[in-house]
MARGU-667312 format. One record per residue (C-alpha): residue number from 0; residue in one letter; chain; x, y, z. Coordinates in Angstrom, 3 decimals. Layout:
<dokol pafi="NUM" fimi="A" filum="A" xx="X" yy="Y" zz="Z"/>
...
END
This chain:
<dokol pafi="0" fimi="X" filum="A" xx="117.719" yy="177.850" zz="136.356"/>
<dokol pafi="1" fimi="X" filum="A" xx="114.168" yy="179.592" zz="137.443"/>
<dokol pafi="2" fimi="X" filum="A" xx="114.685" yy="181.602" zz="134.325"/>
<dokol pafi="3" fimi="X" filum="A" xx="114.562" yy="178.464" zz="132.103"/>
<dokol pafi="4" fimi="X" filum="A" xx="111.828" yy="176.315" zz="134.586"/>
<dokol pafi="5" fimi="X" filum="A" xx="109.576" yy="179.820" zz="133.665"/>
<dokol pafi="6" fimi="X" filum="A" xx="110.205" yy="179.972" zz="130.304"/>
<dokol pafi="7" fimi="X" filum="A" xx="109.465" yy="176.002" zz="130.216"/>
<dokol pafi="8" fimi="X" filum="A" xx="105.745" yy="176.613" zz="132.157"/>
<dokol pafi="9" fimi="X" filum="A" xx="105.323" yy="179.762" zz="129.719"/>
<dokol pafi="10" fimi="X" filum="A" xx="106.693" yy="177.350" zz="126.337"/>
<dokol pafi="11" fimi="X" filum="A" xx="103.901" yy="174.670" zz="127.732"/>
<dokol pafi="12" fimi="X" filum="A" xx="100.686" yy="176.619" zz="129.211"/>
<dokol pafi="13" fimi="X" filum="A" xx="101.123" yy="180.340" zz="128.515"/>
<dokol pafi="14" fimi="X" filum="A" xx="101.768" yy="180.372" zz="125.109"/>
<dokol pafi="15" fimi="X" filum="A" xx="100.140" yy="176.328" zz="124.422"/>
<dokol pafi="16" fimi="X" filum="A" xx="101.182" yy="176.209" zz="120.303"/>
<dokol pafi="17" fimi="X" filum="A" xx="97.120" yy="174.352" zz="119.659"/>
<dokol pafi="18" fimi="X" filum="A" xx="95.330" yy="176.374" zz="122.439"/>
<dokol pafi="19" fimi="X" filum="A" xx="96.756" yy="179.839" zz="123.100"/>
<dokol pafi="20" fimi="X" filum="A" xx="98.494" yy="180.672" zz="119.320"/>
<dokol pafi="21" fimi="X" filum="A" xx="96.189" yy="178.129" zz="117.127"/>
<dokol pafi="22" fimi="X" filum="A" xx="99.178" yy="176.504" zz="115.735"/>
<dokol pafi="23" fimi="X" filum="A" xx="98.775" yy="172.803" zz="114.630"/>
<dokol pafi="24" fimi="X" filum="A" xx="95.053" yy="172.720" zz="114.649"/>
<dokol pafi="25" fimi="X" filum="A" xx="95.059" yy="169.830" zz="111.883"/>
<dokol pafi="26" fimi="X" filum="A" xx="96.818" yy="167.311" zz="113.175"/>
<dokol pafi="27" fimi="X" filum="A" xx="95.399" yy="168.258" zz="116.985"/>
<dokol pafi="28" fimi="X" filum="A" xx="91.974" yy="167.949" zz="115.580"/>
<dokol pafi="29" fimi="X" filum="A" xx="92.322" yy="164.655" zz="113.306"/>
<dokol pafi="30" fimi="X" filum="A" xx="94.747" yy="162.394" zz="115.729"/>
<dokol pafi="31" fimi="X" filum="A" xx="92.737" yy="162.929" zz="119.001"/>
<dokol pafi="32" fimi="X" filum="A" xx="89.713" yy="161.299" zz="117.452"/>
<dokol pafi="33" fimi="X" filum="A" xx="91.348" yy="158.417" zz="120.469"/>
<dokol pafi="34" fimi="X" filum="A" xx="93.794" yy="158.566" zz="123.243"/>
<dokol pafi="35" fimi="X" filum="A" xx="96.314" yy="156.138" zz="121.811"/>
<dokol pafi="36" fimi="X" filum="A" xx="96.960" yy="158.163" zz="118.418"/>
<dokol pafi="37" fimi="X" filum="A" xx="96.420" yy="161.403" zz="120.649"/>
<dokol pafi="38" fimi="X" filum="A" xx="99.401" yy="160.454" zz="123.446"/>
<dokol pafi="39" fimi="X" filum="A" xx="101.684" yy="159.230" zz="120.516"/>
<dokol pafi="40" fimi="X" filum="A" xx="101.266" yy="162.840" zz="118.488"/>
<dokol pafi="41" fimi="X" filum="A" xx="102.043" yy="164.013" zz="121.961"/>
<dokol pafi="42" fimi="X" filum="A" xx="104.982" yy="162.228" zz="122.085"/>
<dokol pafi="43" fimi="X" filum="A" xx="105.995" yy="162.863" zz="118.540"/>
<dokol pafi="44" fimi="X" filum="A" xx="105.491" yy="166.876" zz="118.560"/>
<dokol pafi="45" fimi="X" filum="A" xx="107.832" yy="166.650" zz="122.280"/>
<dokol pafi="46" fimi="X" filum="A" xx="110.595" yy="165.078" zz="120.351"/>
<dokol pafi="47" fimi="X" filum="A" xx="110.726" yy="166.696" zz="117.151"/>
<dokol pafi="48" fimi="X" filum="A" xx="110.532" yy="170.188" zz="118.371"/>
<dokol pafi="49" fimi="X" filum="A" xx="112.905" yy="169.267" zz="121.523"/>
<dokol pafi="50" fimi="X" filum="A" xx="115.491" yy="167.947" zz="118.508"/>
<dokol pafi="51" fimi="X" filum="A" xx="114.785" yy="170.619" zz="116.015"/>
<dokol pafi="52" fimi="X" filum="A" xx="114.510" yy="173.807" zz="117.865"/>
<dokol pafi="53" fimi="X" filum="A" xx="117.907" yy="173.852" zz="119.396"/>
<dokol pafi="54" fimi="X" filum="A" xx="119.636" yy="172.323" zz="116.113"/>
<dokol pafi="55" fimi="X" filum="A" xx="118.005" yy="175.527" zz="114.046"/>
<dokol pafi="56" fimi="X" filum="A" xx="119.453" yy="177.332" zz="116.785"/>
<dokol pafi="57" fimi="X" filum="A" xx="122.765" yy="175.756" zz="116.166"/>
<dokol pafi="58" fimi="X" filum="A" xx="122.142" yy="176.560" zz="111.920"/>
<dokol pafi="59" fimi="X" filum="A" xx="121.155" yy="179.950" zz="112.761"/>
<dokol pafi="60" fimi="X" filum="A" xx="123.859" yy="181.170" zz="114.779"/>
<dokol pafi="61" fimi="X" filum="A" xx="126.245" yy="179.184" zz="112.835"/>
<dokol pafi="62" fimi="X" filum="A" xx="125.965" yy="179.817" zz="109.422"/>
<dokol pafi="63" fimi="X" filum="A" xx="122.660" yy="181.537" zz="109.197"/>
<dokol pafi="64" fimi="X" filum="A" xx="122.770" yy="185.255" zz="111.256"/>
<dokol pafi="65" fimi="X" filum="A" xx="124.198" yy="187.653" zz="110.178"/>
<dokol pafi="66" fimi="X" filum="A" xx="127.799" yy="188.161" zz="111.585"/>
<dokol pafi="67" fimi="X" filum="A" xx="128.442" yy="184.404" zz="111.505"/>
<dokol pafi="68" fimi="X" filum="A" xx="131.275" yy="184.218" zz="109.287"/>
<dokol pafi="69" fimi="X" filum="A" xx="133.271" yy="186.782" zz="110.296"/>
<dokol pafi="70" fimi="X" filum="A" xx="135.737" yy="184.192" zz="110.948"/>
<dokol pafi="71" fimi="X" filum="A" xx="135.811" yy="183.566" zz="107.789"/>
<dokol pafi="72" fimi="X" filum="A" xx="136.833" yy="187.514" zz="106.768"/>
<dokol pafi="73" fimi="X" filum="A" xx="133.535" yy="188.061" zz="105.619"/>
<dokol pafi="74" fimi="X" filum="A" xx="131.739" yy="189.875" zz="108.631"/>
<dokol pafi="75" fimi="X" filum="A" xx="128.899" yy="191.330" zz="106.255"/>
<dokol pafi="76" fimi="X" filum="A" xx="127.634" yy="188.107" zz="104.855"/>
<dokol pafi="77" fimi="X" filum="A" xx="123.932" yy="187.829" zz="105.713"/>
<dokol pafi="78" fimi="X" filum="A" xx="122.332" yy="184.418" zz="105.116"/>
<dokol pafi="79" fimi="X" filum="A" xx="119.119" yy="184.553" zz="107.516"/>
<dokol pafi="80" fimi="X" filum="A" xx="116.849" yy="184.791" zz="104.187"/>
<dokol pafi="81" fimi="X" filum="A" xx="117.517" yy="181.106" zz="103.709"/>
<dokol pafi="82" fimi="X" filum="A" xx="116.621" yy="180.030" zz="107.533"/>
<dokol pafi="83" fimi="X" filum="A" xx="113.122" yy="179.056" zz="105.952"/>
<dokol pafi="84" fimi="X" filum="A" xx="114.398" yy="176.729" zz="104.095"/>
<dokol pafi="85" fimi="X" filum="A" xx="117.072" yy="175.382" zz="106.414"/>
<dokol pafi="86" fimi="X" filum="A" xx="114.941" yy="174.726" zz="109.066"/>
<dokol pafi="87" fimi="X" filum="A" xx="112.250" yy="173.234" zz="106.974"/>
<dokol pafi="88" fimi="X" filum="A" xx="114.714" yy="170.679" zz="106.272"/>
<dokol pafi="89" fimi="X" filum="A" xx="116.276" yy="170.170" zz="109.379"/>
<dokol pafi="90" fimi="X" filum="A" xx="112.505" yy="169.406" zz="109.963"/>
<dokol pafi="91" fimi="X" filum="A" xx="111.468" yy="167.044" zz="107.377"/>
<dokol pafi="92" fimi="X" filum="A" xx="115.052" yy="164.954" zz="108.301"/>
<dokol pafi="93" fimi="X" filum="A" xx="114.104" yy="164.464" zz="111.902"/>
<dokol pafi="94" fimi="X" filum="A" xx="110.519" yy="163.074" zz="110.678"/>
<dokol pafi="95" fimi="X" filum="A" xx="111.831" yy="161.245" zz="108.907"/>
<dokol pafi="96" fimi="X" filum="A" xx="114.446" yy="159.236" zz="111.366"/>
<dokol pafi="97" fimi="X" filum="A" xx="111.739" yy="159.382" zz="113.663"/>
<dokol pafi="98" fimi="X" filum="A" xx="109.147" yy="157.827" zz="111.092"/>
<dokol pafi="99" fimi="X" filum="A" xx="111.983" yy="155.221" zz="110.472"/>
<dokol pafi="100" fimi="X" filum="A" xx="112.648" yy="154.452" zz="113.987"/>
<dokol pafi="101" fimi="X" filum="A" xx="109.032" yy="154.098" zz="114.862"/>
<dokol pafi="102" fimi="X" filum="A" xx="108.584" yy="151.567" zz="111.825"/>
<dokol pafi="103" fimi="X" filum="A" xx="111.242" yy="149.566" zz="112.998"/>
<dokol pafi="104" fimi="X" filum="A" xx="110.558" yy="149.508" zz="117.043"/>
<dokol pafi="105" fimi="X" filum="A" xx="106.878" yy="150.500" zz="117.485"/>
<dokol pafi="106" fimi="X" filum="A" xx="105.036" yy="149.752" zz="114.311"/>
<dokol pafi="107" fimi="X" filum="A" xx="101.410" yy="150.147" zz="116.007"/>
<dokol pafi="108" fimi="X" filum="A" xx="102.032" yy="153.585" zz="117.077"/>
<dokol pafi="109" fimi="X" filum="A" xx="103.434" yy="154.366" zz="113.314"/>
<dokol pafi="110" fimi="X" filum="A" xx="100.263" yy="152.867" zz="111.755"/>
<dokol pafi="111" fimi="X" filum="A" xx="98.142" yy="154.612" zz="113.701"/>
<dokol pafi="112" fimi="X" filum="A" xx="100.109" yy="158.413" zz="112.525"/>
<dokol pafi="113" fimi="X" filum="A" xx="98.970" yy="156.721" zz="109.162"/>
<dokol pafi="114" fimi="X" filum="A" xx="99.418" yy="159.265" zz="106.594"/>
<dokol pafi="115" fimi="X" filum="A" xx="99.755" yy="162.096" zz="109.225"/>
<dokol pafi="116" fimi="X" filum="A" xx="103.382" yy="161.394" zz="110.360"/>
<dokol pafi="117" fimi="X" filum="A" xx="105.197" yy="162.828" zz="107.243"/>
<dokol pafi="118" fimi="X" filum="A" xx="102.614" yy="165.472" zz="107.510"/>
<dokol pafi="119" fimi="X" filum="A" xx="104.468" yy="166.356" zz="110.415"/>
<dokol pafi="120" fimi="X" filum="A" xx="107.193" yy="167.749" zz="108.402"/>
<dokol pafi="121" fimi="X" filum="A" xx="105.227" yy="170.668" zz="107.091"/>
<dokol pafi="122" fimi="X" filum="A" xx="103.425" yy="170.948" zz="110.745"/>
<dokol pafi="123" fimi="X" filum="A" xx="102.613" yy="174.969" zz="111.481"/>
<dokol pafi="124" fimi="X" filum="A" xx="103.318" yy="174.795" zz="114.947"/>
<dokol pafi="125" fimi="X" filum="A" xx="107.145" yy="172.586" zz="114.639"/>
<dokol pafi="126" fimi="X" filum="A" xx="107.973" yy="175.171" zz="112.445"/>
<dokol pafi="127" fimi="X" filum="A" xx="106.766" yy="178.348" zz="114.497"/>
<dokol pafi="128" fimi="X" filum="A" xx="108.900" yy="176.960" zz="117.238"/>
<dokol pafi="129" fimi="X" filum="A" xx="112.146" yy="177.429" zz="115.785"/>
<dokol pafi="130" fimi="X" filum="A" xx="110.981" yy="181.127" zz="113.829"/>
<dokol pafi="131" fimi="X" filum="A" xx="110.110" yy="182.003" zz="117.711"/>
<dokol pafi="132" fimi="X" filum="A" xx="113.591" yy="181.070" zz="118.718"/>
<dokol pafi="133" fimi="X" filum="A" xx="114.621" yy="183.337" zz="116.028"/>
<dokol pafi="134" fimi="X" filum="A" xx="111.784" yy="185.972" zz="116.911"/>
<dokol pafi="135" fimi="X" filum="A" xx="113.321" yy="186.229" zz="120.628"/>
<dokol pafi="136" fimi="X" filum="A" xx="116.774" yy="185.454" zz="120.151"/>
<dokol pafi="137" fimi="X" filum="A" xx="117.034" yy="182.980" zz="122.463"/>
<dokol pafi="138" fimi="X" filum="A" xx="120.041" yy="180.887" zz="123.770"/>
<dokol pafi="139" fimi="X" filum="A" xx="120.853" yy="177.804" zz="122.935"/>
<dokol pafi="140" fimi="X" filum="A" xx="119.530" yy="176.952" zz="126.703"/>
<dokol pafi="141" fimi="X" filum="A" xx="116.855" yy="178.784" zz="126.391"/>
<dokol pafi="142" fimi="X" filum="A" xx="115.698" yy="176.990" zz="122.863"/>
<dokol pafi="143" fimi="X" filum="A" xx="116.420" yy="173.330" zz="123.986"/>
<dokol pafi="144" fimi="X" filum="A" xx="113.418" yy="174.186" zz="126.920"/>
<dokol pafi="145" fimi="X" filum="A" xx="111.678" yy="176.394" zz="124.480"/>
<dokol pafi="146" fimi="X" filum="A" xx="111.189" yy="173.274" zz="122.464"/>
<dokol pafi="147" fimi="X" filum="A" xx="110.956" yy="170.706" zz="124.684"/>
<dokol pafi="148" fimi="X" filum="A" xx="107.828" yy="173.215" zz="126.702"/>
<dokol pafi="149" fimi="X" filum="A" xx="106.433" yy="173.844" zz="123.266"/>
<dokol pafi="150" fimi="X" filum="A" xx="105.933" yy="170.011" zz="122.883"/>
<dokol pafi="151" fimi="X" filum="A" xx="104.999" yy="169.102" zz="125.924"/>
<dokol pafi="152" fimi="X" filum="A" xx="101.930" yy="171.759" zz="126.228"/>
<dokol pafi="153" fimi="X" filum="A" xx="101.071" yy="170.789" zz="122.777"/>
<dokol pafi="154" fimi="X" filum="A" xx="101.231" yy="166.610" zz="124.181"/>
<dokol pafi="155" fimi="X" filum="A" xx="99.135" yy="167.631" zz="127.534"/>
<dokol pafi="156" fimi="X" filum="A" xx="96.487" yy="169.524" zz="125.042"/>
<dokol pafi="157" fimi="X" filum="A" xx="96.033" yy="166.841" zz="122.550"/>
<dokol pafi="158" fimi="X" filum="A" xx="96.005" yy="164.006" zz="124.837"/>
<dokol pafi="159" fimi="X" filum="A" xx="93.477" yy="165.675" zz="127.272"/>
<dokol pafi="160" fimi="X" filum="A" xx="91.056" yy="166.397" zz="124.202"/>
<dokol pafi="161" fimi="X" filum="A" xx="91.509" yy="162.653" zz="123.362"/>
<dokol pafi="162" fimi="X" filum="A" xx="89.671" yy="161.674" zz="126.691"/>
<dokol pafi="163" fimi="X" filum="A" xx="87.404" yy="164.139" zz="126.257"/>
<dokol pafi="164" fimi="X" filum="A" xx="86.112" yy="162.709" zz="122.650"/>
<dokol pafi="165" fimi="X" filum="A" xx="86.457" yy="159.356" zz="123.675"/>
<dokol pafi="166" fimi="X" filum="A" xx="84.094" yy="159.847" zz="126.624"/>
<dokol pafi="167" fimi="X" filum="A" xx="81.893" yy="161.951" zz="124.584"/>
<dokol pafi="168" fimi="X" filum="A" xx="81.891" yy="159.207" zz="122.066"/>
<dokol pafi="169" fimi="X" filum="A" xx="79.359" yy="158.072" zz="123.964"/>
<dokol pafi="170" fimi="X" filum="A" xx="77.068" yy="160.732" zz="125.009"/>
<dokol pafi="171" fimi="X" filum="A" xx="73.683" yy="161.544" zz="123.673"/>
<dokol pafi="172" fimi="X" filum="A" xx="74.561" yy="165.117" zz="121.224"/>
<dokol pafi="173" fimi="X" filum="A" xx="72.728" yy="166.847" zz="118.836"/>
<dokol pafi="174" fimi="X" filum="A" xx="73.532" yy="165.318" zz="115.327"/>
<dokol pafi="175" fimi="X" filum="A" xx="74.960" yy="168.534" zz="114.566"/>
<dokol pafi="176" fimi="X" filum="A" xx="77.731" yy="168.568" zz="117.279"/>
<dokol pafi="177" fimi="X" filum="A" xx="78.455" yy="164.735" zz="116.510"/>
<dokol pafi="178" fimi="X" filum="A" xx="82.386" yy="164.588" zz="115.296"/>
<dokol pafi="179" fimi="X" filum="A" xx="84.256" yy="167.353" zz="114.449"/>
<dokol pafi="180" fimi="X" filum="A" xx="81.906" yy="169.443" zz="115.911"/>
<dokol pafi="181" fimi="X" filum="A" xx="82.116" yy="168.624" zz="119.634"/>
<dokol pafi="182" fimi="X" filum="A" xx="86.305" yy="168.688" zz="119.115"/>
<dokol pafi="183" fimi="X" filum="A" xx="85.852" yy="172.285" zz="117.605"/>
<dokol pafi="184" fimi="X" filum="A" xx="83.312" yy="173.581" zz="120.807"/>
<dokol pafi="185" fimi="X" filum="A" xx="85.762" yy="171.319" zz="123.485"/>
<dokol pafi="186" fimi="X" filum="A" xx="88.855" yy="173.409" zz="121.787"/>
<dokol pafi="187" fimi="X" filum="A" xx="87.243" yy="176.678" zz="122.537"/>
<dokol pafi="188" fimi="X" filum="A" xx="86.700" yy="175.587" zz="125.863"/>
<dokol pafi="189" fimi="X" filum="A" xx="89.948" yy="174.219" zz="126.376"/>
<dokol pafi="190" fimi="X" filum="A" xx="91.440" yy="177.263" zz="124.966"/>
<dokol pafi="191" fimi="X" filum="A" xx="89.344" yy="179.583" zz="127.616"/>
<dokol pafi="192" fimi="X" filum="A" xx="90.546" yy="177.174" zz="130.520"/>
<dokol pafi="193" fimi="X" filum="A" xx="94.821" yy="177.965" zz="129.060"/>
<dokol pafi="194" fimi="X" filum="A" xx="94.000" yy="181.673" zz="128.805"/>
<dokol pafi="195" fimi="X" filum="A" xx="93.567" yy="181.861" zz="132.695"/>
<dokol pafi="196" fimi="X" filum="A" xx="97.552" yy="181.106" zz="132.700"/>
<dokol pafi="197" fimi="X" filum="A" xx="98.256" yy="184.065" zz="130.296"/>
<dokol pafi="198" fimi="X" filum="A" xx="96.648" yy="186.339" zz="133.277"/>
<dokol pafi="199" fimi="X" filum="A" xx="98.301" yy="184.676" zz="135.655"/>
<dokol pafi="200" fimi="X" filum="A" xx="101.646" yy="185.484" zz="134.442"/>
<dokol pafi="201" fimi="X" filum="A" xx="100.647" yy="189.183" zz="133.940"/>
<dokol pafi="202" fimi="X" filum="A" xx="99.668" yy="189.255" zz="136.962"/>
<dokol pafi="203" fimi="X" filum="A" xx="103.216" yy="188.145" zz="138.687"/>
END
């Protein structure tokens, strides 16, 4: 169990998917123009990586890796060129039943993804989380709090640079810092502020 709480804190803070490996960027920068579109990305990256990570697992060592139909008699068979393209579809289906369900129960929170929700599908950092699972051959445990870390730091960064644009919404900047710019110099700084936890875990 501490092996899986520290590879949650590590999935979250030491290796943040929009802060520490500059995966996601787009969608971090354009939804957390305010905190309501910023804590429902949040809330959308948490579930679709916690669903799809440990279901590519599932692919992966199922059909995928090599080895995995040796029940079958055939013990060479090496599908993991395809895992790509599996697990960009095993991604695109779970945006889209969550794009469904959040049409059907929560329609503000889907009009405010707008056009960015089935942009989700081909979103860099979903998609890194299940190659990493791959990468590190993790367990099925160990992917389930993989993903559900990975989302979670990527929620905590987006929503916290939410509240930082919408209180610097109203501050007196340069014209050339106005917008995007102020969200690119606030990342930098946020990304400084989660590269303190990298050292502290080297250090332990």
């Amino acid at each position: 169990m501490t092996g899986l709480w520290a590879l949650f804190l590590s999935a979250a803070f030491v290796d943040n998917m929009p802060l520490t490996l500059f995966l996601g960027l787009c969608t971090f920068l354009a939804l957390s123009k305010r905190p309501e579109s910023a804590i429902g990305l949040g809330i959308a990256m948490t579930g679709v990586l916690g669903v799809t990570v440990p279901l590519n697992w599932l692919i992966y060592q199922g059909v995928l890796a090599p080895g995995a139909w040796t029940w079958a008699g055939m013990p060479d068979l090496d599908l993991s060129y395809l895992s790509l393209i599996a697990f960009i579809g095993v991604i695109a289906a779970t945006v889209q039943v969550l794009e469904m369900l959040l049409d059907r129960f929560f329609p503000a929170v889907h009009a405010a993804f707008g056009v960015f929700l089935p942009l989700l599908t081909v979103q860099c950092a979903i998609l890194a989380g299940s190659l990493f699972m791959v990468d590190r051959a993790y367990t099925l445990a160990e992917s389930a709090v993989f993903g559900l870390g990975s989302g979670l730091g990527f929620a905590v960064a987006v929503v916290m640079l939410g509240a930082l644009r919408t209180r610097l919404a109203y501050a007196d900047l340069p014209a050339g810092l106005r917008g995007l710019g102020i969200a690119f110099v606030m990342t930098g700084l946020m990304s400084l502020g989660f590269a303190s936890f990298a050292q502290m875990a080297v250090s332990q």
